[in-house]
C-alpha positions in Angstrom: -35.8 -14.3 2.4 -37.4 -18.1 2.6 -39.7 -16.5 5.2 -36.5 -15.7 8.0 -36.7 -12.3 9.2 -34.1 -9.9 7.7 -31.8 -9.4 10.8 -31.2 -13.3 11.1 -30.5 -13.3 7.2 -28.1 -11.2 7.3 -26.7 -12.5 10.5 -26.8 -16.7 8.8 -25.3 -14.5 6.0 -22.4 -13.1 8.0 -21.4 -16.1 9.4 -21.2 -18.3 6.5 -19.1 -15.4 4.5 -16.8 -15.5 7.7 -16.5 -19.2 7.2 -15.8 -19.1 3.3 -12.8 -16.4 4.4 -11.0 -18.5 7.3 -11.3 -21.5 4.5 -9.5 -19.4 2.3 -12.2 -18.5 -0.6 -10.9 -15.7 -2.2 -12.0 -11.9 -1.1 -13.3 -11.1 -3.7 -15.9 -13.8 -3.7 -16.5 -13.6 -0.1 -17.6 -9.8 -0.2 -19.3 -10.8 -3.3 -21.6 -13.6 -1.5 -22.4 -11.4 1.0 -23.4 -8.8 -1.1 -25.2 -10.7 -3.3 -27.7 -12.9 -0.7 -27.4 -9.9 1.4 -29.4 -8.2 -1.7 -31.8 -10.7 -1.6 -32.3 -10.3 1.9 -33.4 -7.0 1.8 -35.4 -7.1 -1.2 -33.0 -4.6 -3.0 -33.1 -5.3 -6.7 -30.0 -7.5 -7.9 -30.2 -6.0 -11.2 -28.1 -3.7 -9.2 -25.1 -5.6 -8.6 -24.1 -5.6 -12.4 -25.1 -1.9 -12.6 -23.2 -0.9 -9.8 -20.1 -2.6 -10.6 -19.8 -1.6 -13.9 -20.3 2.1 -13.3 -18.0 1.8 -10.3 -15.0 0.1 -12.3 -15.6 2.4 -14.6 -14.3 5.7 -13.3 -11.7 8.0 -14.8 -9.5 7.9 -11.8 -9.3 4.4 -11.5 -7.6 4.2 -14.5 -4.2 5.3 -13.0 -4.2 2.0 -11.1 -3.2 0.0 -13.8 -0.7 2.3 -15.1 0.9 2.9 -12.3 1.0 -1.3 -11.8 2.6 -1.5 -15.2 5.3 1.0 -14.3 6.7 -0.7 -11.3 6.8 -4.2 -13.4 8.7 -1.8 -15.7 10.9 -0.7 -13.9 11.8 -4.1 -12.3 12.4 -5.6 -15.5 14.7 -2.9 -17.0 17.6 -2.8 -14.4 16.4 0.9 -13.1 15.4 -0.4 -9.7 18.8 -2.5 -9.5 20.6 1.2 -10.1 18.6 3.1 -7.6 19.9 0.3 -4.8 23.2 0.4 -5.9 22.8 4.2 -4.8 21.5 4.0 -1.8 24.1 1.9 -0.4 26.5 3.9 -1.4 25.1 6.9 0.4 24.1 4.9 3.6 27.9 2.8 3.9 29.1 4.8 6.7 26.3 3.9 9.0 25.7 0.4 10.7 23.1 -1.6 9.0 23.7 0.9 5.8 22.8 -2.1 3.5 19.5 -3.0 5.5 18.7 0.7 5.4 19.8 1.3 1.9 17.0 -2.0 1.1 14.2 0.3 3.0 15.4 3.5 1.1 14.7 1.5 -2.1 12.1 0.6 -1.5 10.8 4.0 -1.0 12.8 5.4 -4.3 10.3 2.5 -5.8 6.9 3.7 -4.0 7.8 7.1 -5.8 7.4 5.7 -9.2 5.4 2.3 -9.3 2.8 3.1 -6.1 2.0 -0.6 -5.0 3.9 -2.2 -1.6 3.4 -5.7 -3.4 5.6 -4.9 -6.4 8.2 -2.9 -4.1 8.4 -6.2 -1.7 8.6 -8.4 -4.8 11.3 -6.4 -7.0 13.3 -5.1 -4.5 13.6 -8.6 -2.8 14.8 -10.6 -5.7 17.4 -7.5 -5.9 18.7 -6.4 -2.1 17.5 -10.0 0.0 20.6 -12.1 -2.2 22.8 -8.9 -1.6 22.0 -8.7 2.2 22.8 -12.4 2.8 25.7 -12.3 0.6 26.8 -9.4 3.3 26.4 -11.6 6.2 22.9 -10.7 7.2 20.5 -13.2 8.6 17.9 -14.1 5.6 14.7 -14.2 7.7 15.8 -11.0 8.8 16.4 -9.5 5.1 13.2 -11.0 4.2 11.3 -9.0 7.1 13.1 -6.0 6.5 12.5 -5.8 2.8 8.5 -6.6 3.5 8.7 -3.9 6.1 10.0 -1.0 3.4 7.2 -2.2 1.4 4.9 -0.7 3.2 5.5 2.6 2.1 4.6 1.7 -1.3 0.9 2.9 -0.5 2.4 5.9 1.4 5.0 7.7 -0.8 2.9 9.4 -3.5 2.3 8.0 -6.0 -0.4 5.7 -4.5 -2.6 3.0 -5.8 -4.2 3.1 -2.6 -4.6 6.6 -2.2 -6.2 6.8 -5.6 -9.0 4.2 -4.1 -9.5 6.0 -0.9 -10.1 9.4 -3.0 -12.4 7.7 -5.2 -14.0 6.6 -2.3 -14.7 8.9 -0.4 -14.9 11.6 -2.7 -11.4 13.6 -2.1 -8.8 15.3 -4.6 -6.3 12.7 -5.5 -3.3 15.0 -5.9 -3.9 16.6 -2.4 -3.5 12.9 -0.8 -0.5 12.1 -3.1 0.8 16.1 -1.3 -0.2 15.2 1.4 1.9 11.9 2.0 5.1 12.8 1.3 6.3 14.1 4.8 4.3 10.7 6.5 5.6 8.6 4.1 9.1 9.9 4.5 8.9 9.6 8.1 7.6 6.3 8.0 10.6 5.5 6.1 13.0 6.8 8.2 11.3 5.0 11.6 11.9 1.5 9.7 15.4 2.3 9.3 15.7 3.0 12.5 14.2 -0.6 13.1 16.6 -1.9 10.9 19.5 -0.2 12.5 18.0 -1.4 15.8 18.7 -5.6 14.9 21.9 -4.6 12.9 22.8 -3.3 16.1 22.1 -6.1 18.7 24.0 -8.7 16.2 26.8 -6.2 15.0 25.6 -7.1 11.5 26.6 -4.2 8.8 29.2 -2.8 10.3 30.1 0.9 8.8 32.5 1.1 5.6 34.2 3.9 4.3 32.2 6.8 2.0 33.7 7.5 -1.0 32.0 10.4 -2.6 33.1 9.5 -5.7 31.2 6.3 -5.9 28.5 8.2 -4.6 28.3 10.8 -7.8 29.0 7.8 -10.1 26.0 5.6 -8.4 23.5 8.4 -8.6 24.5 9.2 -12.4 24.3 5.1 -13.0 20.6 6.2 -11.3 19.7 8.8 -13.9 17.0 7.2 -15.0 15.4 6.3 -12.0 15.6 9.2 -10.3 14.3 11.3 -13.8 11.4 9.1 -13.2 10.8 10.2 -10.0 11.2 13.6 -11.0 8.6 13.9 -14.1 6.2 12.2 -11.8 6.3 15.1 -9.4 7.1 17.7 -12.1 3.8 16.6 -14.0 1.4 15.8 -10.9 2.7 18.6 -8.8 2.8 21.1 -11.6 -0.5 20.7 -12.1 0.5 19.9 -15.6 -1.9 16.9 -15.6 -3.7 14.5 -13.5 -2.5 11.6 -11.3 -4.2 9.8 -14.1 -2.4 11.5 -17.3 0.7 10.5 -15.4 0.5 7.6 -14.7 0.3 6.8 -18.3 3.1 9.1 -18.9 5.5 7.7 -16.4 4.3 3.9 -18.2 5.2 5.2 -21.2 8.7 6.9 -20.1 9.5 3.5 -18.4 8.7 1.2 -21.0 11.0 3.4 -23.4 13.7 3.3 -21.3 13.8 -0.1 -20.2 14.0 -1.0 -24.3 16.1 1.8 -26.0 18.1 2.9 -23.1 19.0 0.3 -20.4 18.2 -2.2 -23.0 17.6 -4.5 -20.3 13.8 -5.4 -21.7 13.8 -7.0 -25.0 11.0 -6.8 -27.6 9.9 -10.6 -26.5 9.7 -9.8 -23.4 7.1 -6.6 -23.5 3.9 -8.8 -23.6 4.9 -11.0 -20.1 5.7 -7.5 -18.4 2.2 -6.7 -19.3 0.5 -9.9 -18.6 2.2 -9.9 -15.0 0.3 -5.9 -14.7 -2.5 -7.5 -15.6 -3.0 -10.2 -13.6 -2.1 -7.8 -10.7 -4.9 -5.8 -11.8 -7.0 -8.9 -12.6 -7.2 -9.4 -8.8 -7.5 -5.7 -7.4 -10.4 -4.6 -10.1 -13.1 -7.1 -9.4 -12.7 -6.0 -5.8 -13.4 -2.7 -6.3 -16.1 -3.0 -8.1 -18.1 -5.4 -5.8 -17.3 -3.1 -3.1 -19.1 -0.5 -4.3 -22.6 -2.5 -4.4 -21.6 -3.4 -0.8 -20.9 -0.2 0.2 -24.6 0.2 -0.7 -26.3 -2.5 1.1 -24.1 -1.2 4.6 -26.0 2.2 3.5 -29.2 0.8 3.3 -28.9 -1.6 6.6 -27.7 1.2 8.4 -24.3 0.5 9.2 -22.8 3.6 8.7 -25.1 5.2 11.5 -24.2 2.4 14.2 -20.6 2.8 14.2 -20.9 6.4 13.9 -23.3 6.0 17.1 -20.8 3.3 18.5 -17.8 5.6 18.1 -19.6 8.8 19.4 -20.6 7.1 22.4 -17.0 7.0 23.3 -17.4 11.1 24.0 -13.1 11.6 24.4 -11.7 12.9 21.3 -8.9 10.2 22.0 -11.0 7.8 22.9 -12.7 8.4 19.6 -9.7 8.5 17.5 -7.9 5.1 19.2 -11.1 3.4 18.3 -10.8 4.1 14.6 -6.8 3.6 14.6 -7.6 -0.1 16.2 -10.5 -0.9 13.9 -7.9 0.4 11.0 -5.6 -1.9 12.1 -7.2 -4.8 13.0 -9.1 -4.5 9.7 -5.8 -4.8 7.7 -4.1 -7.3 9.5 -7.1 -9.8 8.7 -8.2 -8.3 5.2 -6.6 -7.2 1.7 -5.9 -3.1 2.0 -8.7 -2.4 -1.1 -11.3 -4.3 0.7 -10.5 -2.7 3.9 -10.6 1.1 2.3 -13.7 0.8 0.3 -15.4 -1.1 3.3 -14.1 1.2 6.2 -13.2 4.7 4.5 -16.8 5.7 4.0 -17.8 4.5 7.8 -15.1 6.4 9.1 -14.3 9.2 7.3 -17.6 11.4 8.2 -17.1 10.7 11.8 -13.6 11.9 11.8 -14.5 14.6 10.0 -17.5 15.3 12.8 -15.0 15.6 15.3 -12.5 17.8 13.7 -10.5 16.3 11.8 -9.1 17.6 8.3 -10.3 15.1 6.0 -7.2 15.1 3.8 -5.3 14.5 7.2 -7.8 11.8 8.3 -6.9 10.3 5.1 -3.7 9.9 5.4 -4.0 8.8 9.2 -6.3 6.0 7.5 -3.8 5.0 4.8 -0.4 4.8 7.4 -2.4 2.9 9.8 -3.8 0.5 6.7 -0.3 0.3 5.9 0.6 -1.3 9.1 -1.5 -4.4 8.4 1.0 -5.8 5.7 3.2 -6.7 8.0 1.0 -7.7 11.2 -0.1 -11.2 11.6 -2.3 -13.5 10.4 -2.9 -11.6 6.8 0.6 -9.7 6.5 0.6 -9.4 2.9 4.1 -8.2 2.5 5.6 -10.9 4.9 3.5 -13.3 2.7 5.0 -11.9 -1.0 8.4 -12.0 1.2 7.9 -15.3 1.7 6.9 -16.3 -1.6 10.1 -15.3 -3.3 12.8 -16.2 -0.5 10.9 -19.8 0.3 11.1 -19.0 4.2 8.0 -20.2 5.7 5.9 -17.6 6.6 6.1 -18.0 10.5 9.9 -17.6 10.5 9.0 -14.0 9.4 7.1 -13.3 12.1 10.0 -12.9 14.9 11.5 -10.1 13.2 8.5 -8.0 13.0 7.8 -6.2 16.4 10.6 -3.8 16.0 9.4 -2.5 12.7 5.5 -2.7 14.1 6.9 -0.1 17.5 8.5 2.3 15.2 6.2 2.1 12.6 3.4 2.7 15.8 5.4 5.7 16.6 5.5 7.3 13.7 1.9 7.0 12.6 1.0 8.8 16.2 3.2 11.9 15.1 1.3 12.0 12.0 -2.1 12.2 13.7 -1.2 14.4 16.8 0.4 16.9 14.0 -1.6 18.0 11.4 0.7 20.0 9.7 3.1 17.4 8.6 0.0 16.4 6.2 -1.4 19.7 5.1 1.6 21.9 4.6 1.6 21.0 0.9 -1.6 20.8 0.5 
């Protein structure tokens, strides 16, 4: 490339790409610089690049994505997520911080049908953050907890995310989605536990009386919500169809009951539901598809054989394994989750796979600790969507997190010292 050996190329390559990120250039056009003049570099054909992408977006799987983007904007607009809160704080009133806990329960009821933590931060926010405050709670610290929850949207099946990662690396969909439920339940219960932990220390939340009545009457207000939750796992689970067929089911159900039954989306209203999906799937699809040509130039330059080497050379299985956790994490605090798993899932899944690992378990291992990086600093996408809809700056966030980042920690170590809470569905 203009006569400069390919090493330094790529290296003058690297650096400018890291340059156009810190500045703020978009990811998509940073990984697609790179991949581009990195290309050039080593004289692979560019006619590639369009071929590539293409053929990559252009997968059967990947077709759930948008669905399942649709459904959470569907849900948001037609009052069902508003219901399924109402119910959660009616079954968590008798404990302390049962509203900040009922938020993060939500939030999981809402990873069960939509499968994206950026639409569970943003619907549930505009929905428990006024409640919370209204109830006395400090607002940075409803944001923060709200953001937190959201990070089981990529946990609880189903999972935008985990339908990347199996396209990625080649794994059955439907065994991830089986496979997260226990992690992604856990992970749930170990932010409520953060939750409690701040109600606690400022006596926010204190208990109120359970009525079991209001209980039954929340849950039947819920119906519609919770049937939602149900076909999902009644037509994926079955094995009636694929995470694909229902994700276009579970669009469809949505959209039906938003207009006919809670009414609460009118006819005018349809086409800015969809244009919001869109434009959420505007952003995710062209980086997919550009990380595919880049996963082919790491092939090519060898990439995947250093770290493996680098990794390896550790020898401790521990050793080996806190590598990849830190990478996993320090990856997603700086980077946009997609980017990370299409960059880092094919590196690392073969060497935890060479040293014993199930690779449905590695996966979710992966996933949890990806999920981490929404709400770690500088890139913290959930604290950033938190921010965007409360107005709190973005640093007034940050105090609240460590809490949530501890438990969070400890769960995600169950999950990989005990296989079994990943494969006993599976």
């Amino acid at each position: 490339m203009f006569g400069i050996p390919e090493d330094v190329a790529i290296w003058i390559i690297s650096i400018i790409t890291g340059g156009l990120f810190i500045l703020g250039v978009p990811i998509f056009l940073c990984v697609a610089f790179w991949a581009t003049l990195a290309s050039i570099a080593i004289d692979f054909t560019i006619m590639n690049i369009g071929i590539t992408s293409y053929q990559g977006i252009s997968s059967y799987a990947l077709l759930a994505m948008p669905l399942f983007i649709l459904t959470g904007d569907l849900i948001g607009a037609g009052g069902i997520a508003k219901k399924l809160s109402i119910m959660a704080r009616r079954v968590l009133a008798p404990l302390r911080g049962g509203l900040a806990m009922a938020a993060v329960a939500t939030c999981s009821l809402f990873s069960a049908i939509s499968g994206s933590n950026s639409a569970t931060v943003a619907t549930i926010g505009r929905i428990m953050i006024p409640e919370l405050k209204d109830q006395g709670y400090n607002d940075e610290f409803a944001a923060t907890t709200v953001a937190a929850g959201g990070i089981v949207g990529i946990l609880i099946p189903p999972s935008i995310l985990m339908i990347v990662y199996g396209f990625t690396v080649n794994l059955s969909v439907l065994d991830l989605f089986k496979a997260g439920i226990i992690p992604g339940l856990l992970v749930s219960v170990a932010l409520m536990v953060a939750a409690r932990f701040w109600c606690r220390k400022y006596d926010w939340g204190r208990p109120e009386p359970f009525f079991m009545k209001e209980v039954v009457r929340s849950t039947w207000d819920a119906k519609l919500g919770i049937a939602a939750v149900a076909l999902i796992l009644i037509i994926v689970y079955g094995g009636i169809s694929s995470p694909t067929e229902a994700s276009g089911i579970a669009a469809a159900y949505c959209l039906v009951a938003g207009t006919l039954l809670t009414r609460e989306i009118k006819l005018k209203d349809i086409p800015a539901v969809f244009l919001s999906s869109g434009r959420v799937n505007g952003l995710l699809a062209p980086v997919v598809s550009i990380s595919i040509v880049l996963q082919q130039v790491f092939s090519i330059l060898g990439v995947h054989d250093v770290v493996s080497d680098f990794v390896h050379s550790f020898g401790n299985y521990y050793v080996m394994l806190g590598a990849m956790m830190f990478s996993i994490v320090l990856a997603g605090a700086i980077m946009e989750s997609i980017s990370v798993c299409i960059i880092l899932a094919p590196i690392l899944a073969p060497i935890a796979v060479s040293i014993g690992m199930n690779p449905i378990h590695w996966g979710v291992v992966f996933i949890v600790g990806l999920s981490i990086g929404f709400i770690t600093p500088p890139f913290g996408l959930d604290l950033f969507v938190a921010s965007g809809i409360t107005g709190i700056p973005y640093d007034k966030l940050i105090k609240w997190v460590p809490p949530y980042l501890v438990f969070v920690f400890i769960a995600w170590i169950t999950i990989m010292l005990l296989p079994w809470l990943s494969l006993v569905f599976v």
